[in-house]
TIBA-35124 format. One record per residue (C-alpha): x, y, z; residue number from 1; residue in three letters. Coordinates in steps of 0.25 Angstrom, whole numbers. Layout:
REM TIBA-35124
<senu><c1>X</c1><c2>Y</c2><c3>Z</c3><koldren>NUM</koldren><pake>ALA</pake></senu>
...
This chain:
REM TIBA-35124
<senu><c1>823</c1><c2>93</c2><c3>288</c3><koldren>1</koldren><pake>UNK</pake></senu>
<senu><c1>829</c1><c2>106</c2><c3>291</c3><koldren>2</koldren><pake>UNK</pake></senu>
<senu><c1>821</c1><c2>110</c2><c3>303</c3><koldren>3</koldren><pake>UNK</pake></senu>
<senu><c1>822</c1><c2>93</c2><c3>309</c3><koldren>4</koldren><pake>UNK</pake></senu>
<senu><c1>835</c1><c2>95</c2><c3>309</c3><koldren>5</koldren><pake>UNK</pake></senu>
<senu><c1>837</c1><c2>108</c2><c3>317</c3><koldren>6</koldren><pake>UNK</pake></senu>
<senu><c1>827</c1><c2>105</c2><c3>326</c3><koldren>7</koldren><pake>UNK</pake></senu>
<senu><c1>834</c1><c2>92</c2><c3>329</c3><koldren>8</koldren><pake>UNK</pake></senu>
<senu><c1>847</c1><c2>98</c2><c3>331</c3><koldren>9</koldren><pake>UNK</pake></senu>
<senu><c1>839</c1><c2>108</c2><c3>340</c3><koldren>10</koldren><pake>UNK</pake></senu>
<senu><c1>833</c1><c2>97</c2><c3>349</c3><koldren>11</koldren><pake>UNK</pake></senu>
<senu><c1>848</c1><c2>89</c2><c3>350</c3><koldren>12</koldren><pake>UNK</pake></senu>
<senu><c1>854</c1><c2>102</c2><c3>354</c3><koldren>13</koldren><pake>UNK</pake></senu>
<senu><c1>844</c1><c2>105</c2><c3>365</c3><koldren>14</koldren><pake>UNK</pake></senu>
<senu><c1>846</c1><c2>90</c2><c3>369</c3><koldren>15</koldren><pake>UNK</pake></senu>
<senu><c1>862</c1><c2>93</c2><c3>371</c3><koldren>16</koldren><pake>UNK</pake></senu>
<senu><c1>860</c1><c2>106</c2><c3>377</c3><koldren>17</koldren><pake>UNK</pake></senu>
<senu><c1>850</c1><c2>100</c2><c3>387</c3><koldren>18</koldren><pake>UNK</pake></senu>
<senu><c1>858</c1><c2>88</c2><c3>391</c3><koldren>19</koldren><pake>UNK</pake></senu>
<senu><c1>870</c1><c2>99</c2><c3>394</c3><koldren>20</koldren><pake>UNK</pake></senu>
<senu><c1>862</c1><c2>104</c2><c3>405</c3><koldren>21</koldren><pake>UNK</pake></senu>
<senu><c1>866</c1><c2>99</c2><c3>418</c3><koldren>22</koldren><pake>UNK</pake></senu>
<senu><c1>858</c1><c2>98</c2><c3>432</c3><koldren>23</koldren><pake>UNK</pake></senu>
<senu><c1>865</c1><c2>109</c2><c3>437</c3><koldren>24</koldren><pake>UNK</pake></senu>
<senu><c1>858</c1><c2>118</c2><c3>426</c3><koldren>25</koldren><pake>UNK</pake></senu>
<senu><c1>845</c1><c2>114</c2><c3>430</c3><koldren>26</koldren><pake>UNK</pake></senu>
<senu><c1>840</c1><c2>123</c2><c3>441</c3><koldren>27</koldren><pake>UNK</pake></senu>
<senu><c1>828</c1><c2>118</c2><c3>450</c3><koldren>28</koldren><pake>UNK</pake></senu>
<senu><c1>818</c1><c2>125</c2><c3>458</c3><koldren>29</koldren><pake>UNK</pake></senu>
<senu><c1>821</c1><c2>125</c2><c3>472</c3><koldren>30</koldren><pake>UNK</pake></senu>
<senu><c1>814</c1><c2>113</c2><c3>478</c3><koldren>31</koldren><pake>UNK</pake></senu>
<senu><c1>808</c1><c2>113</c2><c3>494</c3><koldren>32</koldren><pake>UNK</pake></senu>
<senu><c1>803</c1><c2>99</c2><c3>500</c3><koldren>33</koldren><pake>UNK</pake></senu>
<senu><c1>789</c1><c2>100</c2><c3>507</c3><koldren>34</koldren><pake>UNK</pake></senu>
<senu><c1>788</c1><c2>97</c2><c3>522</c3><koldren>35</koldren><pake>UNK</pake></senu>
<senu><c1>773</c1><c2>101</c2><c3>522</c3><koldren>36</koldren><pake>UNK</pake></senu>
<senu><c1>763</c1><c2>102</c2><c3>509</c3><koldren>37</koldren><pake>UNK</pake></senu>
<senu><c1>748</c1><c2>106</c2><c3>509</c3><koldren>38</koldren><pake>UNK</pake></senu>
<senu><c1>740</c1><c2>111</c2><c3>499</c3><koldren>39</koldren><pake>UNK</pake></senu>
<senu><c1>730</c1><c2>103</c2><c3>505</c3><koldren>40</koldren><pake>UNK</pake></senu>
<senu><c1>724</c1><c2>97</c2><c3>491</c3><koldren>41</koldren><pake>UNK</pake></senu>
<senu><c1>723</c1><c2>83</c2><c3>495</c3><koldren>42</koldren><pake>UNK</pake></senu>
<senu><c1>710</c1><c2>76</c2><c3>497</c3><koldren>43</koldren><pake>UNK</pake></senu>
<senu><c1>705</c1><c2>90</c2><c3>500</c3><koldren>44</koldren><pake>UNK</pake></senu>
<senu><c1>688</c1><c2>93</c2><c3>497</c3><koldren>45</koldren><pake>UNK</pake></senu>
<senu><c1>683</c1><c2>106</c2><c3>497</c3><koldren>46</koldren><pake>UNK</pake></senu>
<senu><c1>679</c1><c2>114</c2><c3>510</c3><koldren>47</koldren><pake>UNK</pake></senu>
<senu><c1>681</c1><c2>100</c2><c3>519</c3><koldren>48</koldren><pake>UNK</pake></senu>
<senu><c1>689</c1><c2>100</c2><c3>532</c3><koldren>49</koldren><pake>UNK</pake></senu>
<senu><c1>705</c1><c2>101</c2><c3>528</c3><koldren>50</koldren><pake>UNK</pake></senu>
<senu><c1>709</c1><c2>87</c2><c3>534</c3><koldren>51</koldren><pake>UNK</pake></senu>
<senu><c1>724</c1><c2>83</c2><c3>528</c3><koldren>52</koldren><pake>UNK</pake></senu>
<senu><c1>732</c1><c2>73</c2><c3>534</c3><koldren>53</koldren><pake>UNK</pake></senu>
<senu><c1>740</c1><c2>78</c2><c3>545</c3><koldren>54</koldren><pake>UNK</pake></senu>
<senu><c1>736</c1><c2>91</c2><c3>545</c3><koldren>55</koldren><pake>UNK</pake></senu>
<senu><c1>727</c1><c2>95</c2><c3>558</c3><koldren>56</koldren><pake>UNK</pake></senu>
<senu><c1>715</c1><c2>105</c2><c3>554</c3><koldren>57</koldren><pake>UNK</pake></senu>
<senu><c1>710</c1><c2>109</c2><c3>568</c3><koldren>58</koldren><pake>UNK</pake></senu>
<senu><c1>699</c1><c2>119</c2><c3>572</c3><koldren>59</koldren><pake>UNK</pake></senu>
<senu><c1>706</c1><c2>124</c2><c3>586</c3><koldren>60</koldren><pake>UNK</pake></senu>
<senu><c1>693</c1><c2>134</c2><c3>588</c3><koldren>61</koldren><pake>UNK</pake></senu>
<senu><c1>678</c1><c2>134</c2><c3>582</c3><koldren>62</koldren><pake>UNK</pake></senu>
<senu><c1>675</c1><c2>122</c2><c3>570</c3><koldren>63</koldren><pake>UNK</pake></senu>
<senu><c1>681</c1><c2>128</c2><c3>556</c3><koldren>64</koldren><pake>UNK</pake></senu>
<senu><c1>693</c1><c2>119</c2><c3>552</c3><koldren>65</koldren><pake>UNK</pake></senu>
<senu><c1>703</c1><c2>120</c2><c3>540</c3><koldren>66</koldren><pake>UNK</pake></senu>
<senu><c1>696</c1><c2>115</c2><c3>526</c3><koldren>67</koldren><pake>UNK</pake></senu>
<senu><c1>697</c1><c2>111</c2><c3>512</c3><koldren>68</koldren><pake>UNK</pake></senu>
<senu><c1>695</c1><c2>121</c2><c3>502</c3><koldren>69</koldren><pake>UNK</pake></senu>
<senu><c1>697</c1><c2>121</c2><c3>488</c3><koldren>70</koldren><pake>UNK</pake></senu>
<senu><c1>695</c1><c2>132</c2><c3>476</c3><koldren>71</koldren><pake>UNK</pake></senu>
<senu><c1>700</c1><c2>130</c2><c3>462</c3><koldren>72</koldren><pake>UNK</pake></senu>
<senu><c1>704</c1><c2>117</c2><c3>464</c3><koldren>73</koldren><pake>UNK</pake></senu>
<senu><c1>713</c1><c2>123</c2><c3>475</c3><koldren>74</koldren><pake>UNK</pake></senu>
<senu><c1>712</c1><c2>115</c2><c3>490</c3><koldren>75</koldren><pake>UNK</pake></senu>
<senu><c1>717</c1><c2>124</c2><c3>502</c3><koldren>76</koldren><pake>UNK</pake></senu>
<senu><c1>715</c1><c2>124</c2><c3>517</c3><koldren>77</koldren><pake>UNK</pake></senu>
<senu><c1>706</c1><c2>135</c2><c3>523</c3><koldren>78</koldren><pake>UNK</pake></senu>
<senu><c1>700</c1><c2>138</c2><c3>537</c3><koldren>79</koldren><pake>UNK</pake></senu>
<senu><c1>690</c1><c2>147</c2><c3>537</c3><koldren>80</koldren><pake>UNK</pake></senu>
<senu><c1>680</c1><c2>153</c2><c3>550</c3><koldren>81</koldren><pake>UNK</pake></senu>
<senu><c1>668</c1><c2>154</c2><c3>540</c3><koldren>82</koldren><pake>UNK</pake></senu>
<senu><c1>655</c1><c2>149</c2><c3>538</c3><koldren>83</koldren><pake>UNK</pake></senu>
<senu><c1>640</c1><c2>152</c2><c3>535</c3><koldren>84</koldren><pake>UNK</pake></senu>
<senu><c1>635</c1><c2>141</c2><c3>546</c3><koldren>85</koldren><pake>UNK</pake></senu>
<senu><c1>631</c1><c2>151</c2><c3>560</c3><koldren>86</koldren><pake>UNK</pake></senu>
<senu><c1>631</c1><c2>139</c2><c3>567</c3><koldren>87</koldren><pake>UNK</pake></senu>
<senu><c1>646</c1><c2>135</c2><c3>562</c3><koldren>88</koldren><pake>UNK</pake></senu>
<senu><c1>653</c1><c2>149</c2><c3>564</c3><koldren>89</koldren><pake>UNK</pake></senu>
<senu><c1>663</c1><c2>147</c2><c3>575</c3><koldren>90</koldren><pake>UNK</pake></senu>
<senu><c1>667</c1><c2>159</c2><c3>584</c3><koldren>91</koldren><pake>UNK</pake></senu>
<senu><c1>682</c1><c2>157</c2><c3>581</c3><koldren>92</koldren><pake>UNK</pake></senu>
<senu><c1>688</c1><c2>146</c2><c3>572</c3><koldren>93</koldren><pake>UNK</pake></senu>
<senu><c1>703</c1><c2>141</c2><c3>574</c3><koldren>94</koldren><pake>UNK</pake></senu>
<senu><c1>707</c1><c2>132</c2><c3>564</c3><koldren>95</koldren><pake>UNK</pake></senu>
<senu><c1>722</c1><c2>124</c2><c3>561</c3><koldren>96</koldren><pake>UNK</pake></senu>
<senu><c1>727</c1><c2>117</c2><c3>550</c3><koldren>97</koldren><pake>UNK</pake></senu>
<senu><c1>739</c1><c2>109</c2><c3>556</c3><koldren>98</koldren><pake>UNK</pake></senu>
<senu><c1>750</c1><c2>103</c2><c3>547</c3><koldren>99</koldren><pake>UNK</pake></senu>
<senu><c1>755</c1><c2>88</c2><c3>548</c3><koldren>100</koldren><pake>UNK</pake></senu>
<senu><c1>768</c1><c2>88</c2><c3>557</c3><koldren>101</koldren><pake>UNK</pake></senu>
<senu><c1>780</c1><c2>94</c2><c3>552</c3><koldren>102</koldren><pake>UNK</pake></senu>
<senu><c1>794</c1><c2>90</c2><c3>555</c3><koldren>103</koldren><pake>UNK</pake></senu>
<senu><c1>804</c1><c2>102</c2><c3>554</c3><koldren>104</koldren><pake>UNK</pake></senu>
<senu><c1>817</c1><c2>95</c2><c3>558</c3><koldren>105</koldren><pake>UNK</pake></senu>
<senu><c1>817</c1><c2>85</c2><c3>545</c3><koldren>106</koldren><pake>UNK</pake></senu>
<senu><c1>821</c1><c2>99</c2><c3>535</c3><koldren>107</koldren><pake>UNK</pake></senu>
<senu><c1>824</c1><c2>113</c2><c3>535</c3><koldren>108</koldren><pake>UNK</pake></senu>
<senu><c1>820</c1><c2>126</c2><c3>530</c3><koldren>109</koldren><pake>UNK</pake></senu>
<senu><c1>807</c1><c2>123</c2><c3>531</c3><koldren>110</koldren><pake>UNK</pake></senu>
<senu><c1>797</c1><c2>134</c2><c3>524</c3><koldren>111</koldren><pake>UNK</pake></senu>
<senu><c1>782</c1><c2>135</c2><c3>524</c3><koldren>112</koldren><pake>UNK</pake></senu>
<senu><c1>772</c1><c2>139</c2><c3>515</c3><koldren>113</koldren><pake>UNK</pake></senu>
<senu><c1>757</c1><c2>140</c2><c3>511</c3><koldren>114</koldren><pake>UNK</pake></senu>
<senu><c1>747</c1><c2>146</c2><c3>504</c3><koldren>115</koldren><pake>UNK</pake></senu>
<senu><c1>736</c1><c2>156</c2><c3>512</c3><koldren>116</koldren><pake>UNK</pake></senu>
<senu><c1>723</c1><c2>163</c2><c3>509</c3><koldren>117</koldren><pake>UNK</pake></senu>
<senu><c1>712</c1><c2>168</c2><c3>516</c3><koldren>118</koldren><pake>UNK</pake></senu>
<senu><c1>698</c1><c2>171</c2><c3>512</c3><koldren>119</koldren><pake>UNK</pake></senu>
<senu><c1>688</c1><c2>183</c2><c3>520</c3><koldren>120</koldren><pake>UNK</pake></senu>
<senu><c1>697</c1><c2>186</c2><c3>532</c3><koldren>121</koldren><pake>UNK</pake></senu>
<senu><c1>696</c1><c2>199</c2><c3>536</c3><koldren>122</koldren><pake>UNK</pake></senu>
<senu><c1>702</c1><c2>199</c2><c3>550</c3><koldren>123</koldren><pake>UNK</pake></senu>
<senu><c1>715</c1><c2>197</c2><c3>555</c3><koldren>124</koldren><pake>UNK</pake></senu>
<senu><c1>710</c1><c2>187</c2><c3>566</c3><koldren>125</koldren><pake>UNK</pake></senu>
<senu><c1>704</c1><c2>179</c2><c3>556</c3><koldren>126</koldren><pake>UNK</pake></senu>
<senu><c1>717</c1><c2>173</c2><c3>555</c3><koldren>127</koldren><pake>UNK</pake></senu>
<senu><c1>727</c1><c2>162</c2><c3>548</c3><koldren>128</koldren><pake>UNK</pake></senu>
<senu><c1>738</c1><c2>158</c2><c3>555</c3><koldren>129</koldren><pake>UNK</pake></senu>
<senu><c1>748</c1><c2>150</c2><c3>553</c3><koldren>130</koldren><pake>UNK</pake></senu>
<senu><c1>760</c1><c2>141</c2><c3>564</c3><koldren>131</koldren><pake>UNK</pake></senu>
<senu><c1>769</c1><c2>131</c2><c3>566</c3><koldren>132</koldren><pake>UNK</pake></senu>
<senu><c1>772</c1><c2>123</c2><c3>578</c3><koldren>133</koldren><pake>UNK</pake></senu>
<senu><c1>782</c1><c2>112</c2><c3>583</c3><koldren>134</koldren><pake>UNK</pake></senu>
<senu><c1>775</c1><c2>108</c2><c3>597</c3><koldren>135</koldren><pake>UNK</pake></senu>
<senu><c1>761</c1><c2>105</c2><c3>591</c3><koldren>136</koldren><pake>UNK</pake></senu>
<senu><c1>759</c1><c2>90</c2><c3>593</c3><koldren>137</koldren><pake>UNK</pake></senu>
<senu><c1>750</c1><c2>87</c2><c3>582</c3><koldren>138</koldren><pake>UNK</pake></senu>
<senu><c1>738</c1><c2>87</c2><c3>590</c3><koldren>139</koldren><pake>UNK</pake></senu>
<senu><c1>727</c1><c2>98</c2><c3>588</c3><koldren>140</koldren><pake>UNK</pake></senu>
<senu><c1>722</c1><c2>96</c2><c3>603</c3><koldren>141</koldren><pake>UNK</pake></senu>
<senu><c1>738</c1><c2>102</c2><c3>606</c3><koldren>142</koldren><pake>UNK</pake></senu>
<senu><c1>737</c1><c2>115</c2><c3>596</c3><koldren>143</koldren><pake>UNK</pake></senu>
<senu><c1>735</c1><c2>126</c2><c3>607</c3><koldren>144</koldren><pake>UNK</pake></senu>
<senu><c1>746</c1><c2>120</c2><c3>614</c3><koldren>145</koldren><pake>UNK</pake></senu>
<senu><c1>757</c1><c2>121</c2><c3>604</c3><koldren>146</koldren><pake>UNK</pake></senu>
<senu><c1>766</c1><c2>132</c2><c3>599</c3><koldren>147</koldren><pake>UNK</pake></senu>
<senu><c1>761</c1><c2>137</c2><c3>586</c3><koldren>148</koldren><pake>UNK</pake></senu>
<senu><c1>770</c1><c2>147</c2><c3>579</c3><koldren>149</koldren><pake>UNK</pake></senu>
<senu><c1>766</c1><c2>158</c2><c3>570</c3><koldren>150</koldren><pake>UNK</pake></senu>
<senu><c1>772</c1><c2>156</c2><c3>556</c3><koldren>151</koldren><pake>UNK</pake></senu>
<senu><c1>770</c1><c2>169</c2><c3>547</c3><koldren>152</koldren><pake>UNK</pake></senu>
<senu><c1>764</c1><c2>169</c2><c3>535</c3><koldren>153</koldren><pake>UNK</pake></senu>
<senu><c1>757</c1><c2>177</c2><c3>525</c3><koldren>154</koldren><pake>UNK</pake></senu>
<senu><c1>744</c1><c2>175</c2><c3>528</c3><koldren>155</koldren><pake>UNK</pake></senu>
<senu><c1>734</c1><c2>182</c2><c3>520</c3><koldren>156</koldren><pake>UNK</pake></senu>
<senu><c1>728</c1><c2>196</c2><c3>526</c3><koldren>157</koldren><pake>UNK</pake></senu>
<senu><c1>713</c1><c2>200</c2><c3>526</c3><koldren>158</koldren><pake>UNK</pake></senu>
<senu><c1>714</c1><c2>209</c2><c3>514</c3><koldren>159</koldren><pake>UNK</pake></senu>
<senu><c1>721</c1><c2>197</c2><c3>506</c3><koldren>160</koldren><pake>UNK</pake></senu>
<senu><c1>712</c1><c2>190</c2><c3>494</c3><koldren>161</koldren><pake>UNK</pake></senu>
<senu><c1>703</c1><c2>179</c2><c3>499</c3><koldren>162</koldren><pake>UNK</pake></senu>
<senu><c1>709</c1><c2>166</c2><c3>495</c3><koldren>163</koldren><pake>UNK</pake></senu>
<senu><c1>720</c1><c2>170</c2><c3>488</c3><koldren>164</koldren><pake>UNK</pake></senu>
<senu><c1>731</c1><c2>162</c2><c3>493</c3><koldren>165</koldren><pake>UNK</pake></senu>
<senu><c1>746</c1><c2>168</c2><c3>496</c3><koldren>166</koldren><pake>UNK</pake></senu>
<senu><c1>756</c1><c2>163</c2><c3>500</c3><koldren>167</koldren><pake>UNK</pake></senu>
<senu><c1>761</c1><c2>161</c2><c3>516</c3><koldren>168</koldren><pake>UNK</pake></senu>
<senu><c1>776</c1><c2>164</c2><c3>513</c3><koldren>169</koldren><pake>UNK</pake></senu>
<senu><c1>787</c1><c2>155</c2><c3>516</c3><koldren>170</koldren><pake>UNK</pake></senu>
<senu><c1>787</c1><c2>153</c2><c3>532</c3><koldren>171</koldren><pake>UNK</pake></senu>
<senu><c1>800</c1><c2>148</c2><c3>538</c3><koldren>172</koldren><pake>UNK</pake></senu>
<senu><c1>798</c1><c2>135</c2><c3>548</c3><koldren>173</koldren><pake>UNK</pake></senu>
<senu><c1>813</c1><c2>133</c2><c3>547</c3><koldren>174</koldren><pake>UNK</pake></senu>
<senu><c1>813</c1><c2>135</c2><c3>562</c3><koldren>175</koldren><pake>UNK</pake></senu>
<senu><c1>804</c1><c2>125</c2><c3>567</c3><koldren>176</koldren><pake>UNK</pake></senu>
<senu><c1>809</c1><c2>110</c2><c3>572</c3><koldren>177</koldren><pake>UNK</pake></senu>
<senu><c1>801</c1><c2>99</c2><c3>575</c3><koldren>178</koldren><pake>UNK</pake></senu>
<senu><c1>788</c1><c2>94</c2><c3>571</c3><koldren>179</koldren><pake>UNK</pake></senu>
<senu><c1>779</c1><c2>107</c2><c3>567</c3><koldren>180</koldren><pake>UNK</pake></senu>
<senu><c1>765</c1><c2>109</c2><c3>563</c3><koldren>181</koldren><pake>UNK</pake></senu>
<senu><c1>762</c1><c2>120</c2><c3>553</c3><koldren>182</koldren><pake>UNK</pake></senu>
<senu><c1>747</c1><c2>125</c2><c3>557</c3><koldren>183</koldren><pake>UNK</pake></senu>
<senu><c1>735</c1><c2>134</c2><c3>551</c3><koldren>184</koldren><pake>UNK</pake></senu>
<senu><c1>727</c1><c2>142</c2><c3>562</c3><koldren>185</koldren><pake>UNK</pake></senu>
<senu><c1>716</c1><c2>151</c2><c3>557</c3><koldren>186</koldren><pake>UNK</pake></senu>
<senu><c1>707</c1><c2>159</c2><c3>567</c3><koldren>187</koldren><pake>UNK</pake></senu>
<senu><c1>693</c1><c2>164</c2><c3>564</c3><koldren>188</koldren><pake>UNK</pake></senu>
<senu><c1>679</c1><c2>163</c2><c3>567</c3><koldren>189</koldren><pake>UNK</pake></senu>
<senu><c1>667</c1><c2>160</c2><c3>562</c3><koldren>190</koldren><pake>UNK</pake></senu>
<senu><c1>657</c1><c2>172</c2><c3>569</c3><koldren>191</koldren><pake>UNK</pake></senu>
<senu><c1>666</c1><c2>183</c2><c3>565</c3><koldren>192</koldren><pake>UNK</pake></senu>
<senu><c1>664</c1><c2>187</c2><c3>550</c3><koldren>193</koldren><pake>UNK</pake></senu>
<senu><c1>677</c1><c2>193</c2><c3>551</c3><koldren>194</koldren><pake>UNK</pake></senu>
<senu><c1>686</c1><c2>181</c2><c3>557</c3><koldren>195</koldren><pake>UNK</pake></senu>
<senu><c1>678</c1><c2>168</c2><c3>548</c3><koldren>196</koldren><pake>UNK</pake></senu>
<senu><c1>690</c1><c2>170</c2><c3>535</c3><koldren>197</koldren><pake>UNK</pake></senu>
<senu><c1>695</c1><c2>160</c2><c3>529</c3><koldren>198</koldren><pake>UNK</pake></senu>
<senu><c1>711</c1><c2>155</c2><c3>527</c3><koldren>199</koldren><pake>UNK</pake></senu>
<senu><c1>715</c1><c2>146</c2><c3>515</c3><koldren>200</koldren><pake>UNK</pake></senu>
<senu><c1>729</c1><c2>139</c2><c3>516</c3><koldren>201</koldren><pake>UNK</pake></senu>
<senu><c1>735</c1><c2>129</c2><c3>504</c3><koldren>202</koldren><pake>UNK</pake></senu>
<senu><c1>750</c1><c2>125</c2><c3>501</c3><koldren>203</koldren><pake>UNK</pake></senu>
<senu><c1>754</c1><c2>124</c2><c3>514</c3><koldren>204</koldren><pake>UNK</pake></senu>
<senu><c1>770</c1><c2>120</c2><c3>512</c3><koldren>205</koldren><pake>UNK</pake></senu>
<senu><c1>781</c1><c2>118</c2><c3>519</c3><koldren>206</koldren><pake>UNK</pake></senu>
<senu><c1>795</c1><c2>116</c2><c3>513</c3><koldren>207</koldren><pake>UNK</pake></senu>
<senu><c1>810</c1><c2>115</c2><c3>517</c3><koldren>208</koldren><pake>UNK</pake></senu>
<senu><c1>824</c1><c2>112</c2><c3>514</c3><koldren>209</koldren><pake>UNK</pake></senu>
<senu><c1>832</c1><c2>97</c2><c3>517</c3><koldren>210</koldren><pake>UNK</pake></senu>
């Protein structure tokens, strides 16, 4: 009965002590609202063409387009130039992964991220690039006619471990207004051995502040 009884009294104290505490005790992690999300899971099969509502996946040169690929129960977007087919190895590939329209007047502060691999690249003009742009009219015909500003990330070099994912650092689009489109371009070919790499993108985010 002892041991009840202390064990009791232990149980009502912490019961008192807890209620003491007030919300401003409590201390939260910093939270960021999401104006952009893809981790590009949904619906997804493996190796199939990437095809996700209001993104645009567009081959500008050659046939290769973004796809679906997934590995240890992980889905994540990848272009790559390469193929064993003779008869399907373009001269050079283009390819763009567009993202849905993106009001920048609604918030501030707004901060990019995502996730970025690469897997057999061994030249520097086997590349991934990444832009934004506020006069792209959502039409793929129009992409050679809009302004497409480089945004530097940390994308990984030819010596980096093939498809070991980083992380593209924060990237500041606090200085863009209007509507924007965010945009994947890789370069590459399918003839030349040492442009047919592959790069692998997932967790594309973009947060911000009221």
């Amino acid at each position: 009965m002892k041991t009840f009884k202390i064990f009791g009294f232990l149980l009502a104290a912490s019961a008192v002590l807890t209620s003491c505490v007030g919300e401003d005790d409590i201390s939260l992690p910093n939270y960021a609202p999401t104006l952009l999300g893809e981790d590009f899971e949904s619906g997804a099969a493996d190796n199939t063409v990437l095809d996700l509502a209001g993104w645009e996946n567009f081959n500008e040169v050659g046939t290769k387009v973004w796809r679906n690929q997934i590995y240890s129960g992980n889905t994540y977007a990848e272009f790559s130039s390469f193929t064993n087919d003779p008869l399907d190895k373009d001269p050079v590939n283009i390819g763009w992964l567009i993202s849905p329209s993106l009001n920048m007047d609604a918030q501030q502060a707004e901060v990019l991220s995502f996730e970025v691999s690469q897997s057999y690249v061994s030249s520097a003009a086997n590349k991934l690039e990444v832009f934004i742009s506020t006069d792209y009219d959502g039409n793929v015909a129009n992409i050679g006619s809009a302004t497409w500003q480089p945004l530097t990330a940390n994308i990984p070099g030819t010596d980096a471990t093939f498809f070991e994912f980083q992380d593209s650092g924060d990237i500041d689009l606090s200085g863009f207004t209007g509507t924007a489109y965010l945009a994947f371009k890789v370069v590459g070919s399918g003839q030349d051995p040492n442009l047919d790499g592959s790069y692998q993108i997932d967790n594309v985010k973009i947060t911000y502040q009221n």
